[in-house]
N, C-alpha and C positions, 0 to 999 in steps of 0.2 A: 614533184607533184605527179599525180595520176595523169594527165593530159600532156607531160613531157616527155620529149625525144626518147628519154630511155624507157618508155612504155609503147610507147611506139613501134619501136624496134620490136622487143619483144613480143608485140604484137601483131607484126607486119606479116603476111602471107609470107612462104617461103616460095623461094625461087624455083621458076620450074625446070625439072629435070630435063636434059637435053635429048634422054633417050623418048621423054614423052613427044618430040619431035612427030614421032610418024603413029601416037596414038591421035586418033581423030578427037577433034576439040569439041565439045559439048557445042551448041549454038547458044544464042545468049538465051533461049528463051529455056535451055536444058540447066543452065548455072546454077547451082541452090546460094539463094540469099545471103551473106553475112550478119553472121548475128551483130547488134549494137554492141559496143563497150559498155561492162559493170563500171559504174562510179562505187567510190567510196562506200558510198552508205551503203549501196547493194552487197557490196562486198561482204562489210561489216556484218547487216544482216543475214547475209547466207550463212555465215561462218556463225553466228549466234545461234541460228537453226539448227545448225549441223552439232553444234556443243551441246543443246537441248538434248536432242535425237539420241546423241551417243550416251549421255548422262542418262535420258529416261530407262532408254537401254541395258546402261547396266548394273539403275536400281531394279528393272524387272529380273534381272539375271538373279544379283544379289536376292531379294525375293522368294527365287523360287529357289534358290538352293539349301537357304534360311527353312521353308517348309519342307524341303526334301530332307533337310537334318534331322526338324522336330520329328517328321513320321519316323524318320528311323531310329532314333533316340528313345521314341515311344513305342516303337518295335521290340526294343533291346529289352528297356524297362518291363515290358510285358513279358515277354519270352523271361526274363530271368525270375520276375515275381514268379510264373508258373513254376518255374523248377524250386525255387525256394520252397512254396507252400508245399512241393509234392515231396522234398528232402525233409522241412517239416513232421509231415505226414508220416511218412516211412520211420523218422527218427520219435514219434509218439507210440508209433505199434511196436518198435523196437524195448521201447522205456516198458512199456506195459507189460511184453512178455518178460522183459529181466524183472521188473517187481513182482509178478504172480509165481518166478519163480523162486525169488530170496522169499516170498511171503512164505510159499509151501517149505521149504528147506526150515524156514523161522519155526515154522509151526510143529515140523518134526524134532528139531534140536528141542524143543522147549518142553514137545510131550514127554521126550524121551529123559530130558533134566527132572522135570515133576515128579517121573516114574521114582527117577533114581533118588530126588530129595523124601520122596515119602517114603522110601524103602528105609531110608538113613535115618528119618524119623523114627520111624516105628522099633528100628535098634536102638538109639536112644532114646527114648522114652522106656522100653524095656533095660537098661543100662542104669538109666536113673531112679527106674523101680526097685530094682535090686539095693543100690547103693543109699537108698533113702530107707529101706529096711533095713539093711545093717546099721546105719546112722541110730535107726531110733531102737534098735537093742544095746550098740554101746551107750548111748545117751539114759536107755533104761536102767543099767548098769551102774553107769556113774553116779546117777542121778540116787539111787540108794546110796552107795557110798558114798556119798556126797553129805545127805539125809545122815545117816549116821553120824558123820562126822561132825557134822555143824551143830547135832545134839547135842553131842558128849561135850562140844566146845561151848555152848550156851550153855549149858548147865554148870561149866569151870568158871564163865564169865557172870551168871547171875550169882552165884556162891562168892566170888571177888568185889562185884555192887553190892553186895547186904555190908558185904565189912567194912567198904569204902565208906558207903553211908550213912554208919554208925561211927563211924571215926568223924564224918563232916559233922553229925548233928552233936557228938561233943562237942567238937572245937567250936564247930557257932555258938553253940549255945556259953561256953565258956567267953569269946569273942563279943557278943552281946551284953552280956551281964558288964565287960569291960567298956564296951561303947559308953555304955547308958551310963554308968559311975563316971567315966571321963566326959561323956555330954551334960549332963548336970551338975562338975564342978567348972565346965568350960563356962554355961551360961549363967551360972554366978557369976562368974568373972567378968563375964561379956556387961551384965546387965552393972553391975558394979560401976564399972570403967565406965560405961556410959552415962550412967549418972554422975560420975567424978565431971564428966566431958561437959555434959548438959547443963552441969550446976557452974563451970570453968568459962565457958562458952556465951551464958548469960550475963557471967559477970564482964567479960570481954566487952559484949554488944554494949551492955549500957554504957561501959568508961567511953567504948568508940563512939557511940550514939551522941553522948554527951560533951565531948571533947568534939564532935562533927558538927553539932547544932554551933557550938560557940565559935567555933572556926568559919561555919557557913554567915553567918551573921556578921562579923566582921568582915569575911570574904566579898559578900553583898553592898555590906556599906563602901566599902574600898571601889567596887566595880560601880555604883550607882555614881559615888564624887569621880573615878575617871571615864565614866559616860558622858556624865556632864563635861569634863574636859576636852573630851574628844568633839564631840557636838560643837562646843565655841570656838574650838579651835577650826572644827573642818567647815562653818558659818565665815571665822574671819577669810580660810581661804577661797570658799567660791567667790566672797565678794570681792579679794583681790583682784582674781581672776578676773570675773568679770568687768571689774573697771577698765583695766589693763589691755585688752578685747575691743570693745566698745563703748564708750563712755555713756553713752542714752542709754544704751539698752542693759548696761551694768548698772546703774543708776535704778533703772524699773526694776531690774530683779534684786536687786540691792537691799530696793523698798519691799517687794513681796516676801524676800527670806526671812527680811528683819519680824514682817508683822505676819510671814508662820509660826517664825518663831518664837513669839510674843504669844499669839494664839496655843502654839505646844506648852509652852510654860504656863499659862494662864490656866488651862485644861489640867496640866497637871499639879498645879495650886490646889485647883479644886477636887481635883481625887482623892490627893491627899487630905484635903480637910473632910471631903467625904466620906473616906476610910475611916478617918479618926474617929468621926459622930456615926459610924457602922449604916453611911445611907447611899452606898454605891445607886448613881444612876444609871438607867441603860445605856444611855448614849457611852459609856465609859466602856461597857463588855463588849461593844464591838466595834472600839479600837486600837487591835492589836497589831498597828500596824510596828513596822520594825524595821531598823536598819542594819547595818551588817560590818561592823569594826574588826572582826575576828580575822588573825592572821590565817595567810594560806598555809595549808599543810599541806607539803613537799610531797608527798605519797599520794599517786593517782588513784581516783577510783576503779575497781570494776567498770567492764560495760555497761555492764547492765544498769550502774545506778550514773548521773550527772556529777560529774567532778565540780561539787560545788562545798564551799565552807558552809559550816553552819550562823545560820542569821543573830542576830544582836538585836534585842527588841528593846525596842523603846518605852518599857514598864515599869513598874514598883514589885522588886524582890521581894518586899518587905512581906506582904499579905500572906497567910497561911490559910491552909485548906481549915476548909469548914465543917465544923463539928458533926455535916451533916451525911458527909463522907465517909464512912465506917463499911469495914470489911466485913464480907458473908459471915457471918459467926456459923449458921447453920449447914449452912452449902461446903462444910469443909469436909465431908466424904464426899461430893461429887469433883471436886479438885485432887483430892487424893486418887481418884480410879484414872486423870490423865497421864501419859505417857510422858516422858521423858527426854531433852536430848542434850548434846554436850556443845557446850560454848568455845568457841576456839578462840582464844584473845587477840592472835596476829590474824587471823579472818575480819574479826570485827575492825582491827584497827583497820586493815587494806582498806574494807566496803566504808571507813568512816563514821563506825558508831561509836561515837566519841563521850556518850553516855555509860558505857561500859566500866573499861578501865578509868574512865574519868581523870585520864593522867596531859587533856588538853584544855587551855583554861578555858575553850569556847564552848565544854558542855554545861557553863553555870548558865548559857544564856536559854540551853532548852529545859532547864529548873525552875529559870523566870515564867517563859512557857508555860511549862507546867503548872503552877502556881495561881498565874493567871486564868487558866482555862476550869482548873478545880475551883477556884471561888467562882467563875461564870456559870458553871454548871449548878451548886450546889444552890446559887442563889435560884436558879430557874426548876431547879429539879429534875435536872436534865442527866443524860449519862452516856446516850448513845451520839457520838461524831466520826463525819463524813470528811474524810483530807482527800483534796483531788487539787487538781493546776490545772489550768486553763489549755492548754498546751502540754506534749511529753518532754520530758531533757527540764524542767524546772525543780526538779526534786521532791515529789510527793512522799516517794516511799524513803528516800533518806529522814524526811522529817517527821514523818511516822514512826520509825524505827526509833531514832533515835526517842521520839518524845515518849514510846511506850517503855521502853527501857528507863528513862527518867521518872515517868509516873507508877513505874514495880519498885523505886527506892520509896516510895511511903508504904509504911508496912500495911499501914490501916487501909490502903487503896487496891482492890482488886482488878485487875486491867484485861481486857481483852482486845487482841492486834488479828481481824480478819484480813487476807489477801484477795479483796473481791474483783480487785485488775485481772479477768479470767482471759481477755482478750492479750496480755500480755506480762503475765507472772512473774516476777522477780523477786518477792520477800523474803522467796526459800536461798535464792544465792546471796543474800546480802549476808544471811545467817549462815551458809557454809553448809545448805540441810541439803541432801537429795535425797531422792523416791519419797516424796512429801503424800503421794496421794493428791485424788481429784476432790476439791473442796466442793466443787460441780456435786457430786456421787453425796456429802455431807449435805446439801441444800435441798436434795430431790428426796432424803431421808432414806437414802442409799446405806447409807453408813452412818452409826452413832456417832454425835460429837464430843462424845467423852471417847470415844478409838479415833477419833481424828487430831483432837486439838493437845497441843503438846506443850509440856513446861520445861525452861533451863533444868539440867542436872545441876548436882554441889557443881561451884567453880570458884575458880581462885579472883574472879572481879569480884564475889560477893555479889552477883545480882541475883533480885531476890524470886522466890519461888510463889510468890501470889499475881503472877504475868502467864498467862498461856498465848501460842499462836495458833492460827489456822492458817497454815502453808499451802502451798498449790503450785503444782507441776500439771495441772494439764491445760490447755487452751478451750475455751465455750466460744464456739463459731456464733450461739445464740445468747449471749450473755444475758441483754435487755428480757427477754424473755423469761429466763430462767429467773432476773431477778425480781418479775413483779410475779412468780408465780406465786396461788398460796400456799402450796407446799413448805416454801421456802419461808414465808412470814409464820407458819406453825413448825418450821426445824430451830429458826432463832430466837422464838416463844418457847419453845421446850430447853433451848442449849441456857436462854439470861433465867429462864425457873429453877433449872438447877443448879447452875453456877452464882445467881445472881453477883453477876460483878456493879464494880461502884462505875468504871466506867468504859465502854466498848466501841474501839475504833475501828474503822473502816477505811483500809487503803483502797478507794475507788481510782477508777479509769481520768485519763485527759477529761474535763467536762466538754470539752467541745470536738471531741473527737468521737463521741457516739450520747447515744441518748443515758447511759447504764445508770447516772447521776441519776437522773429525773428520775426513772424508773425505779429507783430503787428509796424516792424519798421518803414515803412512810416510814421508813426503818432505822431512821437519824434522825435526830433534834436540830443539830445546827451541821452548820459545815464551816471548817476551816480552807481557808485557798490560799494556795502555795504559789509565789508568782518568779519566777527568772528575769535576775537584774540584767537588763542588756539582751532579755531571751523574750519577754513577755510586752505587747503592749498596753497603752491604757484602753485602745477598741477592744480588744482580749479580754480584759475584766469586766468593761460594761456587757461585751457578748454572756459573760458566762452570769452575770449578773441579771439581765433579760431570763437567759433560760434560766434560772435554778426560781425567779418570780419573788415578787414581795413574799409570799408567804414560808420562805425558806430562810429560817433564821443566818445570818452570815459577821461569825464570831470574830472573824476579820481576815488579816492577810500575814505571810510568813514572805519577805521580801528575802529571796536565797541569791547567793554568788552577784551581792551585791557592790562590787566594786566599782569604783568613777560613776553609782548611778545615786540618783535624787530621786531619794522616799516620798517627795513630795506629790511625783509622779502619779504614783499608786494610790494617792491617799481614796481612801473611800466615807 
């Protein structure tokens, strides 16, 4: 502790010296005071003071030597800026006298080069003077004997033309006199032979004609009794089915097949009796509805068209086109000025125009078709029809195709097949045609439709030559448009004045996939619709039924790629 013996000690006066003996002693009142003892805390704080003191100390030191640096740091920096800018300086007037001296040296090499190139100039151009007058004395020179020569030599060559060309105009004339005696007994011959051909060729057509009617009439009857076979047989199996299912509700449909089918048969009782006594009623022409019996064939279609079979209609073969159907008799030069193109028979079979070769039993059913649609017509007096589908992928233009092909086999029927799908073209690939031309470019009376619309060449199906098409290869971003134009209603008043065909169909667009249908209805009589078994619904035909409106005749329905579906469906 501060207040113990060992502070004490150390702090006790020291002992006085013995020699201080004989120094005289202060008296008490001469003594100087003892100071008090520091305690602790004094201590503490003196010694705190004194750390201060020496700390303030020597951050003053620190301080000043910190700006004793910066001045001379800023001394340096100054003293050397000046010598810089003055080396600088010296080294600009140095630059300037060496450029004014390379300037003046430049200036003399360059007078003195100029001197010496115009001096060298002026030699040659004197050099080339000379040697350009020699030039055009030997050139003077040649140029006569040249002259001469090519005289003497024309004159040997015109004397060889005069003899040449009395020897050509013998022998032509000889060569001619031979043509003409051998082309006059060739086209005797020609015309001979074609008549042996034409008189050979007629008698063919009628045996085949004859021998095809009696074949097609029994072939009709045969298919009419296994129509009907097929019919009560695929009747007994839905009702199987259905009992088998569920008993109520096989039972109700049991009852409604039986008494469709009662009603189908009953309907066509009366057709037939109506046929007989020659008094079709309407209600009869527009229902062509159809079912679809016809085997699949194995061969895919194209893209472009629906890999669908052709449909099976549920009609009377029997009925023949009406006497009131007869072919242009007059309009046969404006059929004659159409073009041409060739039939490829393994094309047609790929794309499924089974009207063609006719070697698949399902083309008798687009026959019936046909048949049917030329008595509806002839009775109304109709001739222009509209085939569209509700929907794309149903097979419009398959049954187009095919059904114009089947109606160019009556000779006495003149048929016209327009592709007015401009939104989405295909009638040219189903036929195997490219660079068709824009039917667009035909409608705006761009182009004459006697240079656009085209007939089969000769071919080995025998299909016949009173069928033309109008093909299209280009897309109409405005189709609607272009088709209510009147442009357009006076290009197809000029194209049926001079062709006038017996009847002209119209591959139109989806009906419900643009307005083109509606727009283009003045220019059709009726419409036939195309529906996809398993592809189309019943809202689907009432839609397209709404839009096409009472006042658009509708011939009925071609139910396509009807497999596992009920006709009933669709009925209209």
């Amino acid at each position: 502790m501060a207040d113990g013996p060992k502070y004490r000690r150390k702090n006790r006066p020291a002992a006085p010296d013995p020699s201080d003996a004989l120094t005289p002693r202060p008296t008490t009142a001469e003594v100087a005071p003892i100071p008090p003892l520091e305690t602790r805390e004094q201590r503490l704080a003196r010694r705190a003071r004194q750390a201060e003191a020496e700390m303030q100390a020597a951050q003053d030191a620190r301080r000043r030597q910190i700006e004793a640096d910066r001045a001379e740091a800023e001394q340096r920096n100054r003293l050397k800026a000046e010598a810089e800018a003055k080396a600088e300086r010296e080294a600009a007037e140095r630059r300037k006298q060496a450029e004014d001296e390379a300037r003046r040296k430049a200036e003399e090499v360059a007078r003195a080069k100029a001197e010496a190139q115009a001096k060298a100039e002026r030699e040659a151009a004197e050099r080339r003077k000379r040697a350009e007058e020699d030039a055009r004395r030997k050139q003077a020179d040649e140029a006569a004997r040249a002259k001469a020569k090519a005289q003497a030599k024309a004159e040997r060559e015109a004397a060889e033309r005069r003899q040449r060309a009395e020897e050509d105009a013998r022998r032509k004339q000889a060569e001619e006199v031979a043509r003409a005696k051998a082309e006059a007994q060739a086209k005797a011959e020609r015309e001979a032979a074609e008549r042996r051909k034409r008189a050979e060729e007629d008698a063919r057509r009628k045996r085949a004609e004859e021998a095809a009617r009696a074949k097609a009439e029994a072939q009709a009857k045969a298919e009419r009794e296994a129509a009907e076979r097929r019919q009560r047989e695929e009747e007994d199996a839905r009702r199987k089915q259905a009992e088998e299912t569920a008993r109520a509700k096989a039972e109700a449909q049991a009852k409604a097949e039986r008494e469709a089918a009662e009603r189908r048969k009953r309907e066509e009782e009366d057709a037939r009796r109506k046929q007989a006594a020659a008094t079709r009623s309407e209600a009869e022409a527009q229902s062509l509805a159809v079912t679809n019996a016809m085997r699949q064939n194995d061969t895919a279609p194209p893209a472009e068209l629906p890999p669908a079979p052709a449909p099976v209609l549920a009609l009377d073969p029997e009925r023949r086109v009406s006497d009131a159907v007869v072919a242009p008799q007059d309009a046969a030069s404006g059929w004659q000025r159409l073009g041409t193109f060739d039939l490829d028979a393994r094309m047609l079979e790929r794309n499924r125009i089974i009207t063609a070769a006719r070697q698949d039993p399902a083309h008798t059913t687009f026959d019936v078709l046909r048949t049917r649609l030329l008595q509806a017509l002839a009775e109304r007096g109709w001739s222009r029809v509209a085939i569209t589908s509700p929907t794309k992928g149903c097979g419009k233009t398959f049954t187009a195709a095919n059904l114009a092909i089947s109606l160019a086999r009556q000779e006495n029927c003149a048929t016209l097949l327009l592709d007015l799908d401009m939104r989405a073209p295909t009638l040219h690939k189903t036929f195997g045609q490219k660079s068709v031309g824009s039917i667009g470019d035909m409608l705006r009376g761009r182009v004459d439709p006697a240079d656009h619309l085209r007939r089969p060449g000769p071919n080995a199906m025998n299909v016949g030559r009173n069928i033309a098409f109008g093909f299209n290869d280009v897309t109409e971003d405005y189709a609607s448009e272009l088709l209510q134009d009147p442009v357009t209603a006076q290009t197809l008043k000029t194209m049926t004045d001079t062709l006038r065909p017996d009847v002209v169909i119209y591959d139109m667009p989806p009906a419900l996939s643009s307005d083109d249908v509606i727009a283009f209805r003045a220019h059709f009589d009726a419409v036939l619709l195309v529906v996809g078994g398993g592809l189309t619904t019943d809202a689907e035909v009432k839609d397209v039924e709404r839009r096409l409106g009472e006042q658009t005749p509708l011939l009925g329905m071609v139910l396509n790629r009807a497999e596992g579906t009920n006709p009933a469906k669709y009925a209209y």
